[in-house]
C-alpha positions as CSV (number, residue, x, y, z in Angstrom):
1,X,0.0,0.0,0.0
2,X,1.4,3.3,-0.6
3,X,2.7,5.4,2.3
4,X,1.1,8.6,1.8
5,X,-2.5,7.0,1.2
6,X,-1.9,4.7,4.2
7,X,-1.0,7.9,6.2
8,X,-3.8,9.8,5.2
9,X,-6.0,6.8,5.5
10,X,-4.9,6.4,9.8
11,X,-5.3,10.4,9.6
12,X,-8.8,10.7,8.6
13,X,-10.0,7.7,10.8
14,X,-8.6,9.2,13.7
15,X,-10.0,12.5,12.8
16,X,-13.4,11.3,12.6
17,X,-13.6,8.7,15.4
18,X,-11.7,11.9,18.2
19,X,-14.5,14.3,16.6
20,X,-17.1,11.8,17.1
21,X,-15.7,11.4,21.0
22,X,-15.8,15.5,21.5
23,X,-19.0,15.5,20.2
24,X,-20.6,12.7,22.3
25,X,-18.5,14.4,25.3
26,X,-20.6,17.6,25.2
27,X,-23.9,15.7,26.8
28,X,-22.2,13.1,28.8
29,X,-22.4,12.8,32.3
30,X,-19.3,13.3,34.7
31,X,-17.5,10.2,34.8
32,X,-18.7,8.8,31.8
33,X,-22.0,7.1,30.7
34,X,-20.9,4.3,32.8
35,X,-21.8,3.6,36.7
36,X,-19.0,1.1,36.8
37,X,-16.1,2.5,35.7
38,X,-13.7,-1.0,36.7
39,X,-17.0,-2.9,35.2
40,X,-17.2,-1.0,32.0
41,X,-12.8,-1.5,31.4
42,X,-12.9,-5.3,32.0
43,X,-15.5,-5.8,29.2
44,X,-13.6,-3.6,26.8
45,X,-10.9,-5.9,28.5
46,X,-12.4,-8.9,26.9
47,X,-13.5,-7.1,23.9
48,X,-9.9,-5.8,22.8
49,X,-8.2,-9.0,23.9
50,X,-10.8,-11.2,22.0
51,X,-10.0,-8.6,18.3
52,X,-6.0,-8.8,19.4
53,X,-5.8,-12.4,19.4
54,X,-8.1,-12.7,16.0
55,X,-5.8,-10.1,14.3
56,X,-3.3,-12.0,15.6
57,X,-3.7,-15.5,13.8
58,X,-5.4,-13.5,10.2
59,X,-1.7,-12.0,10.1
60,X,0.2,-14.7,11.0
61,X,-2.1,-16.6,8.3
62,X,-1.2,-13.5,5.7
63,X,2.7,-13.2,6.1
64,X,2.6,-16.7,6.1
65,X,1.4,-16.4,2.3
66,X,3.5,-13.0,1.6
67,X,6.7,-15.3,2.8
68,X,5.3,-18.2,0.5
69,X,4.8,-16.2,-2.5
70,X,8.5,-14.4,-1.8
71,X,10.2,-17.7,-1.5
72,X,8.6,-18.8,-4.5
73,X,9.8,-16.1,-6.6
74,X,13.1,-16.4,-5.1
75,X,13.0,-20.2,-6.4
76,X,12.0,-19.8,-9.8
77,X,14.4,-17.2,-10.3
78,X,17.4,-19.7,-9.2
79,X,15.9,-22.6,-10.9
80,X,15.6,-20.8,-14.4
81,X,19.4,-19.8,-14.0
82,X,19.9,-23.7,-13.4
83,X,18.1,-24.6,-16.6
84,X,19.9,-22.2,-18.4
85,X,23.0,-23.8,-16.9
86,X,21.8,-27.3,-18.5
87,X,20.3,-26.5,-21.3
88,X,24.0,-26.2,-22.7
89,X,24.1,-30.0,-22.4
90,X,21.3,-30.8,-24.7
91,X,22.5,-30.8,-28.2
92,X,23.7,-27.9,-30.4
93,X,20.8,-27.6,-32.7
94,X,18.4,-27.1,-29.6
95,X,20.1,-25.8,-27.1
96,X,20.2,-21.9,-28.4
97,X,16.5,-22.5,-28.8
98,X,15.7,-23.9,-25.1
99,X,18.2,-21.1,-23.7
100,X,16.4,-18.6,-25.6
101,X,13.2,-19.2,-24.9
102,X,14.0,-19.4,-20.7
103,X,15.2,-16.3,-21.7
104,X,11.6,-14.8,-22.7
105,X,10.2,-16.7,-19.8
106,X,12.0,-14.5,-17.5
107,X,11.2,-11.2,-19.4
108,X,7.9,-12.0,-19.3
109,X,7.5,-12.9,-15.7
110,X,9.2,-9.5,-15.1
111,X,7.5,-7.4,-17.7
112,X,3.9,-9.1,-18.1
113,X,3.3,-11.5,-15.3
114,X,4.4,-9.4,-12.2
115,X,2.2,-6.1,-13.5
116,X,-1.1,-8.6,-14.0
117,X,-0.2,-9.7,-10.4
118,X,-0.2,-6.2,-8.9
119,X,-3.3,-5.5,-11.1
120,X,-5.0,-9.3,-10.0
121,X,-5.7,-10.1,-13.4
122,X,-3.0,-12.9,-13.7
123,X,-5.5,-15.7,-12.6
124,X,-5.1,-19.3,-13.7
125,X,-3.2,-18.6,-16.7
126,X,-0.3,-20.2,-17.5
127,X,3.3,-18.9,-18.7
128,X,3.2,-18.8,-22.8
129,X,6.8,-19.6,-22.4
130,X,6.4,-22.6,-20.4
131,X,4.6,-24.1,-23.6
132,X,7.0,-23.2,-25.7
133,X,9.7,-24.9,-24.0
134,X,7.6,-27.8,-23.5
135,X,7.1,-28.3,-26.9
136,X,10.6,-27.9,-27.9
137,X,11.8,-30.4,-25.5
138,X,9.8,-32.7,-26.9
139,X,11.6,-32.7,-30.0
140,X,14.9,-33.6,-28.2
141,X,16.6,-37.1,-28.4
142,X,19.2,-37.8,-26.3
143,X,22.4,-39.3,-28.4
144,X,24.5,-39.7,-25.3
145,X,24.9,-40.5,-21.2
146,X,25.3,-36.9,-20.7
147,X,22.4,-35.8,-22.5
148,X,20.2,-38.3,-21.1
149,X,21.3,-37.1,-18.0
150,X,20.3,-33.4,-18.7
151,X,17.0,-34.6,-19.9
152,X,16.4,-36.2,-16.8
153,X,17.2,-33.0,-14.5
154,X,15.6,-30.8,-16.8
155,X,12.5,-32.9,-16.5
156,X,13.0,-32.2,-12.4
157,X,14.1,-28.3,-12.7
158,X,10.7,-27.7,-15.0
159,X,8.9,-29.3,-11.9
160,X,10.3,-27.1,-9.2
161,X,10.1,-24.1,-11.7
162,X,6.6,-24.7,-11.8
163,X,5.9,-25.5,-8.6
164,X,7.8,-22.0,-7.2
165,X,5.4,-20.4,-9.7
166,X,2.7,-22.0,-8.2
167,X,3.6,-20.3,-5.1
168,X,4.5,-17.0,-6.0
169,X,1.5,-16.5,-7.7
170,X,-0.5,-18.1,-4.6
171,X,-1.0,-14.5,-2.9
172,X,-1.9,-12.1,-5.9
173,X,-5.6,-12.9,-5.2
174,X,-5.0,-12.7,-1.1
175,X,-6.0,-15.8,1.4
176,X,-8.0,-14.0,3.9
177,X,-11.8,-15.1,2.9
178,X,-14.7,-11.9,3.1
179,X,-16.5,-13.2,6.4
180,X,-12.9,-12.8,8.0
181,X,-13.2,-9.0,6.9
182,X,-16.8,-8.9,7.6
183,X,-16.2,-10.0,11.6
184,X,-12.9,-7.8,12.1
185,X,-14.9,-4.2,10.6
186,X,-17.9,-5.7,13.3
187,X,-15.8,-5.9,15.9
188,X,-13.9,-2.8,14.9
189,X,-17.2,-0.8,14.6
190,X,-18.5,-2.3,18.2
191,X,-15.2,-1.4,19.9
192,X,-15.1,1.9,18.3
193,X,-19.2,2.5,19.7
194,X,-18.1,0.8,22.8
195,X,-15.4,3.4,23.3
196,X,-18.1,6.3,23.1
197,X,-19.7,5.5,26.0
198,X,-16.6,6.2,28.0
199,X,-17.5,10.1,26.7
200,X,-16.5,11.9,30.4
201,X,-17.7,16.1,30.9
202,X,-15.7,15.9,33.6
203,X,-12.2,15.2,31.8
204,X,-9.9,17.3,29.4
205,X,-10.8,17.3,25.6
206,X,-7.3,16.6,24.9
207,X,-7.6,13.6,27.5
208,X,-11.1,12.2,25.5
209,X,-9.1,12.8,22.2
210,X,-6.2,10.8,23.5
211,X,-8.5,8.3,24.5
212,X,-10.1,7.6,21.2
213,X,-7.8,8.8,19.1
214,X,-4.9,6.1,20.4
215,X,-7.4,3.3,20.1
216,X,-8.8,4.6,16.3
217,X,-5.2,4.7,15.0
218,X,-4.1,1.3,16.2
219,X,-7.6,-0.5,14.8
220,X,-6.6,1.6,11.6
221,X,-2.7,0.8,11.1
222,X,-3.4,-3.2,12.3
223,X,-6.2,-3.3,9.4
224,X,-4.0,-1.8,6.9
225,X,-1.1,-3.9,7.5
226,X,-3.0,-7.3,7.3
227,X,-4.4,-5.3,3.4
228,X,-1.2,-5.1,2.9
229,X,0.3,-8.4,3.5
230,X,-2.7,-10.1,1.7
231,X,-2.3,-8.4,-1.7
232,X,1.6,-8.0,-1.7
233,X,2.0,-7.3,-5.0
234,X,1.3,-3.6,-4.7
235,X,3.8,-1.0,-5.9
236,X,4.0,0.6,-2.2
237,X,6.4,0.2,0.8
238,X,6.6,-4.0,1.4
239,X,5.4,-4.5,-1.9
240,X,7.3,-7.9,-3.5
241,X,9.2,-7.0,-6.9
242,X,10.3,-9.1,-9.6
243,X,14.9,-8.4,-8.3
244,X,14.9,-12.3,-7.7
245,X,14.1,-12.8,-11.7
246,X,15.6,-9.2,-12.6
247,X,19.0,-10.3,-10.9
248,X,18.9,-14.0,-12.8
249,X,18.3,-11.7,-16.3
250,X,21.3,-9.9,-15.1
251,X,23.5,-12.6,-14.2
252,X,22.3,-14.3,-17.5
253,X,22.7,-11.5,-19.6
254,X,27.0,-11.4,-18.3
255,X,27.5,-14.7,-18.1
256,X,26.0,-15.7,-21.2
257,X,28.6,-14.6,-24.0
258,X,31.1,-16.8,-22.5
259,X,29.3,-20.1,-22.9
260,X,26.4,-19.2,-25.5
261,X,27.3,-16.7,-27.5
262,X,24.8,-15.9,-30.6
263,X,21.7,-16.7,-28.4
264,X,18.9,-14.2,-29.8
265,X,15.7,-14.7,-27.4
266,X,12.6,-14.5,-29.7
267,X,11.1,-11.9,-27.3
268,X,10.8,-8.1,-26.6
269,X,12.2,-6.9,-23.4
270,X,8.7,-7.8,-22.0
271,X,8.5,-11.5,-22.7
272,X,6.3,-10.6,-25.5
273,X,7.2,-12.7,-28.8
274,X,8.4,-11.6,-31.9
């Protein structure tokens, strides 16, 4: 999420819910609306515990998916560099070809796939690249130990590739379900009514302001953090970016000369084919 909007966002709820406590303030009673002051402090007690504790486990449950979808990306990104690595084994009328085309697959996870992410439009569709590959593998016969052997581990590199896909696309459409949402804005909304009744004629403004004010901010920033960790392919502060598959494109882009030289990739700078 970015900074300024989150900022602004904490800002205005605060505003609101202290001018909401002023204004409830002007026809309360001294001491607040409450006989029981003790009484009235161990229910929101129970009230603030019971939202901590469910906040709680809905992030833990949403970093858990931002860390999954991070490591994924992480993991592709060193697999493709791997396959890369062994595609040089296959044999020399298909191995410019394979090498290109993991080439394009990493341009377009940087320049096609990561922006559909942010946007939550990359859904169930699959890599064009991945097929490409796929089909040109299958036109590979291995004429020696060595190249059956790099069939075999490019066979089990495509698998993990696909897999770390698999997960760093897991969190582009978020994990926390709608009634989750729908219970924590209740509960927000009942502590928030719950903290009106504590309105006190007898104390400060600045005192009553404090009060709600501390309580509205901390709702506010705790709700934006768990939006934040469940669609983390945003372009604000903690947002993921593609520098796992960026760095591979550089490394490949140095390295490459030296043991592939001539390899055109049949893709624009965005994956996008020729």
């Amino acid at each position: 999420m970015n900074l300024v909007w989150g900022a602004l966002i904490v800002l205005a709820v605060t505003a609101v819910a202290v001018a909401a406590m002023l204004l409830v303030r002007r026809g309360a009673p001294e001491g607040s609306y409450f006989s029981d002051g003790d009484r009235a402090s161990g229910v929101f007690g129970v009230l603030a515990t019971g939202f901590s504790v469910l906040l709680g486990f809905i992030i833990f449950l949403a970093f858990t998916s931002y860390d999954q979808s991070r490591a994924g990306a992480e993991a592709e990104a060193l697999t493709l560099v791997q396959q890369v690595e062994n595609a040089q084994q296959f044999p020399a009328a298909v191995a410019p070809k394979l090498t290109g085309q993991l080439l394009c697959y990493a341009r377009s996870v940087v320049g096609d796939e990561w922006p559909r992410m942010q946007n939550g439009t990359v859904g169930d569709s699959a890599n064009p690249w991945s097929l490409e590959l796929f089909r040109t593998l299958r036109t590979v016969q291995p004429a020696t130990a060595s190249q059956q052997s790099a069939y075999d581990k490019w066979l089990d590199q495509t698998s993990t590739r696909e897999e770390a896909r698999r997960d760093r696309i897991h969190g582009a459409v978020g994990v926390i379900p709608s009634p989750l949402w729908i219970v924590l804005f209740f509960i927000s909304a009942v502590i928030f009514i719950y903290m009106l009744f504590f309105a006190d004629s007898g104390e400060p403004a600045l005192t009553q302001a404090m009060l709600m004010g501390s309580v509205a901010s901390v709702i506010t920033v705790m709700l934006l953090l768990l939006v934040s960790l469940d669609s983390p392919f945003h372009s604000g502060v903690g947002g993921l970016k593609p520098v796992a598959m960026e760095r591979s494109l550089r490394v490949l882009d140095e390295v490459l000369p030296s043991f592939a030289p001539g390899v055109k990739p049949p893709c624009d700078e965005r994956g996008r084919p020729l």
